[in-house]
N, C-alpha and C positions, 0 to 999 in steps of 0.2 A: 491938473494940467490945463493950461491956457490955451484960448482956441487966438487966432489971431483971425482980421478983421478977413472974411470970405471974397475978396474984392482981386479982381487978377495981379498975379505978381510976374514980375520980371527975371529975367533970367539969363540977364546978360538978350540977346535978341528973341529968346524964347519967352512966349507970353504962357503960362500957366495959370489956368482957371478956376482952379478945385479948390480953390483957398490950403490956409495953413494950419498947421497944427503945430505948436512950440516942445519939441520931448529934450529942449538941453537942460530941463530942470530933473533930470535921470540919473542916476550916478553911474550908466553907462550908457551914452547917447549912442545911439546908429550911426553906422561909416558905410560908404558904398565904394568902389573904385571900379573904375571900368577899362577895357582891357579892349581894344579892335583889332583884330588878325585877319591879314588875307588869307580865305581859305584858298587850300591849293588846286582846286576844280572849279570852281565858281563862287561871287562873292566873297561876303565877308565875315567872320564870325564874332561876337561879343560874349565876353565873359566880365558878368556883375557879381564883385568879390562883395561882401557883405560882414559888419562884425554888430555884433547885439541885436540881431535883426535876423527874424524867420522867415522866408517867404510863404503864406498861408492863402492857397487861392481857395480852398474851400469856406475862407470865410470872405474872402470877395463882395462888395459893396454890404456889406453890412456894418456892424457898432465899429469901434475902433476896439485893438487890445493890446496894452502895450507888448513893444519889440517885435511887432506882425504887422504883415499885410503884404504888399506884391512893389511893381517899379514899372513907370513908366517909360517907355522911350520915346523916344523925339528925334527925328533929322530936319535938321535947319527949319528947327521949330516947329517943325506940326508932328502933332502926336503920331505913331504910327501902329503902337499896340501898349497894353500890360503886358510884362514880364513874370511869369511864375514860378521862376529859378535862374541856376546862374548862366544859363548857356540861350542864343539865342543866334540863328543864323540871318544873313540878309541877303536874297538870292541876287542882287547887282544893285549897283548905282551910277547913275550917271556921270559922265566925265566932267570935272570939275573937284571943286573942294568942298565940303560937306562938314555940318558938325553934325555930330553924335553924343545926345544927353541923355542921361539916365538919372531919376530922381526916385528918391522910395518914398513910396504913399502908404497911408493908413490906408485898413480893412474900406473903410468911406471914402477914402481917395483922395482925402487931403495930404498937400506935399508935407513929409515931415521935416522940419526945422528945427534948427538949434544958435542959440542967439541971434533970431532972425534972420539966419540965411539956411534956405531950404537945403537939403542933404542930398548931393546930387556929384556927378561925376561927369566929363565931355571928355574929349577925344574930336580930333581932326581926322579927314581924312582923305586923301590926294588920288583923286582918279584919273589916271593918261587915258585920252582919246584912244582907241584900237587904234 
């Protein structure tokens, strides 16, 4: 498996710094899709649907192995945690428009790729002033 060059990649306006890791040479690459729901009490909730791909925090920053490891999140581009399954709440957001990116990383943390574009999912999302 090929590592790609460790140098920050772009993300559309998301800068990610973890370098890459190439798995479309797989006969079943990783898919992620990501889903934002207003919760009906406060915030918002995220569900990261995932195919060939475990989420494994117990092995969290260690070797890579394939089809494992966790998912980054990101609002308008700065990271804001790992992900170690598929449900992840956000207790508000500011009024305005916001993106929400989710990318799956190796055990090491690099974003994983498949012909050179990293595996990842966004979602917009439109906050009214109170």
């Amino acid at each position: 498996m090929a590592r790609s060059q460790r140098a920050a990649m772009s993300h559309g306006t998301t800068a990610m710094k973890h370098g890459g890791m190439e798995v479309g040479d797989t006969p079943t690459p990783p898919t992620v899709k990501l889903t934002v729901r207003k919760d009906a009490k406060a915030g918002w909730n995220l569900q990261t649907q995932v195919t060939n791909f475990r989420f494994a925090p117990e092995h969290a920053s260690t070797a890579h192995v394939p089809g494992e490891g966790h998912a980054h999140l990101y609002i308008d581009g700065k990271k804001v945690t790992r992900l170690y399954g598929e449900w992840y709440h956000i207790p508000s957001l500011s009024p305005g428009t916001h993106k929400i990116t989710v990318t799956l990383n190796a055990n090491s943390h690099e974003d994983l790729m498949v012909k050179g574009k990293v595996v990842s999912d966004k979602q917009e999302v439109r906050v009214s002033a109170k």
